[in-house]
C-alpha angles and dihedrals in degrees: 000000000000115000122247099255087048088055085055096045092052086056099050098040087057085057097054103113090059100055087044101103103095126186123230121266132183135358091341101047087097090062107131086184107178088342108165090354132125114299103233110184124206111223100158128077086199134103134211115176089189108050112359112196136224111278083031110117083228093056089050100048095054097051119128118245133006112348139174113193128207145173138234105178129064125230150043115339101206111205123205101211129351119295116224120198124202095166114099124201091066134143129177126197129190096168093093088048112125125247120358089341135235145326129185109216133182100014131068111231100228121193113197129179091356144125146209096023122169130185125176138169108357131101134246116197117171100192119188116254099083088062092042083049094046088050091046094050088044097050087237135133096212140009112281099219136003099267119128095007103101123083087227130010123195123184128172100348147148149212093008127172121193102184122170101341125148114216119181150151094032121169087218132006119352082219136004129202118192127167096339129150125212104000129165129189108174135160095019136128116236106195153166102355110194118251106191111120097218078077103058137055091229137009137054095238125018114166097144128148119201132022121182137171141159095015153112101242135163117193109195136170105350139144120232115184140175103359138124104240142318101085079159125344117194106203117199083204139106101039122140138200091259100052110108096200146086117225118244117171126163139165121221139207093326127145119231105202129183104009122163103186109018132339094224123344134191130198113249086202136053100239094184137039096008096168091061093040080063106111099011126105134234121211123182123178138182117177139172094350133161117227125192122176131217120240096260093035119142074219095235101172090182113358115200115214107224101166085098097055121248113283112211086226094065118102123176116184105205107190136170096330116155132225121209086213092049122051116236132003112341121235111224087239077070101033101051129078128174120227095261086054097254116156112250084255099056094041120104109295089241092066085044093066103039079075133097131175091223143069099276091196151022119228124203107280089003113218118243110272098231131121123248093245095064083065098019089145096060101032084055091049099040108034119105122008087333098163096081108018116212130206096258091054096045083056096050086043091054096046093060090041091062086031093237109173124189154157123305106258120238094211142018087241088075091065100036105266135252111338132245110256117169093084094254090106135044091241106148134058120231117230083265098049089045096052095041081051093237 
């Protein structure tokens, strides 16, 4: 028999569609995209570096001018190398797709110097052969540097919106945040980064998810599921003298499912360019988060990185977050752990006093303050490109469900790999099918 809170979250996952239109919240919530530009379709899965043709996702991305982009076909785009965008005014769309929609597979989008992005209801997942193949071609055993390896890369932008995307199986980072102002992902599922080392320049596993520093970044309402640690991770790093802003960067009412290391971490030091950190502040937030621990997890809710130091112009707000070891909202003298696994009561006192049991700032729009298990139903439903489940997210979905934790994979083959879209193939589970475990 299905118990009585499954019945309900059948109900409410086949309404998904209906409950799918978000508002805004946080820095990003400004973002125009595309907005009164040029409607360009994709109507091609194929990829050409060279010369990329008109209905290819690189073609479209690399337009000139105001652009929403579309698609009219249904599966898996398969990039030959990493597409880097340096044209702002840009949104893509994956919600009018055919079929089960669409995926990006084996090249990071990357958006450089640009501003008012928004991308919405599509996947990115990385996969590894293109860099196995890149080592291979390059006689390496590994890459040489980081380049290529995130689902999403964003550097010195501005006005970004990340809104119901799915990003899994990265070499590096699922997504990546560097010198941005006003950015927003919210509503999307951050999963199975892979944790074999061939994929990545250092490190012996490195199945992080999200990496940001020197930006003005609200994290609301995401999934992040089976990774080590970085869930997120808030840098006071990469500042320069130039930079008119202070960095704020929080994280809201997300779950953090399945860590091993840390659900989300930030550094309590500045490690490079500390003369032009020098008059700048540093604000760090997590409020209203869910964390739930893996199995073999050192059960680091919030871990602080002290191997910088403490910098005096660092602040971190720790409010009302909630722990599924301790009942109840969870105190930051219980949340936070430093690196070297000391209590917040036993960590340097400077670390001590950069903490504060409150929300320290208000972004634009600011997002509820509420955790995701006052509307689990929903969150569960609607999180990620939920308009159109695919097999790898029902999966993600179901694990969380039965609460089946497990080791990081090292590659998208031991999953299954990406699923068949484009409606040939039975390649997704209905929310049935998911609970009853078919």
């Amino acid at each position: 028999m299905i118990p009585t809170h499954a019945i309900a979250l059948i109900a409410v996952l086949w309404a998904a569609p209906a409950l799918h239109a978000e508002k805004a919240f946080g820095f990003g919530s400004s973002s125009r995209g595309g907005e009164g530009g040029n409607v360009l379709m994709v109507t091609r899965l194929d990829d050409d570096v060279r010369q990329p043709k008109p209905g290819m996702l690189r073609w479209a991305l690399t337009q000139p001018g105001p652009r929403i982009i579309r698609f009219g076909v249904a599966g898996t785009i398969s990039l030959k190398d990493r597409i880097i965008i340096r044209q702002g005014r840009v949104t893509v769309d994956g919600r009018d797709a055919p079929a089960l929609g669409v995926c990006i597979r084996g090249g990071s989008l990357e958006f450089e110097g640009c501003s008012d992005i928004i991308l919405r209801n599509f996947r990115v997942r990385l996969g590894d052969d293109s860099t196995i193949e890149r080592n291979r071609r390059e006689k390496r055993k590994r890459p040489k540097n980081s380049s290529g390896l995130d689902c999403i890369g964003l550097r010195d932008c501005r006005r970004v919106l990340l809104d119901h995307l799915s990003l899994s199986w990265c070499c590096d980072e699922l997504l990546s945040v560097v010198r941005c102002q006003e950015v927003t992902a919210q509503w999307c599922i951050f999963a199975e980064p892979l944790s074999n080392w061939k994929l990545h320049p250092y490190g012996d596993n490195h199945a992080f998810a999200l990496n940001a520093s020197a930006s003005t970044l609200t994290v609301y309402r995401c999934l992040f599921a089976h990774y080590i640690m970085r869930g997120p991770q808030f840098e006071a790093n990469d500042i320069r003298k130039k930079d008119r802003w202070n960095v704020k960067m929080e994280a809201i009412g997300n779950v953090m499912f399945d860590y091993q290391r840390s659900g989300s971490r930030y550094t309590a030091g500045v490690e490079d360019h500390k003369s032009d950190a020098v008059g700048k502040s540093f604000q760090f937030q997590f409020i209203a988060n869910e964390y739930i621990a893996g199995d073999a997890s050192q059960n680091r809710p919030v871990e602080i990185i002290i191997k910088h130091g403490t910098a005096s112009n660092v602040r971190v707000g720790i409010d009302d977050n909630g722990s599924a070891i301790l009942e109840g909202p969870t105190p930051a003298s219980k949340l936070c752990i430093t690196e070297d696994g000391k209590r917040l009561t036993d960590a340097p006192s400077g670390a001590q006093k950069q903490i504060r049991n409150e929300r320290i700032f208000t972004s634009p729009n600011p997002p509820p303050a509420a955790r995701a298990f006052g509307d689990w139903q929903r969150f569960l439903a609607t999180v990620g490109c939920s308009h159109a489940r695919d097999f790898a997210d029902a999966r993600i979905i179901e694990d969380i469900v039965k609460h089946r934790n497990r080791d990081p994979i090292s590659s998208q083959d031991k999953v299954g790999g990406w699923p068949d879209l484009d409606g040939n193939k039975r390649s997704s589970v209905g929310p049935v099918e998911l609970l009853l475990g078919r």
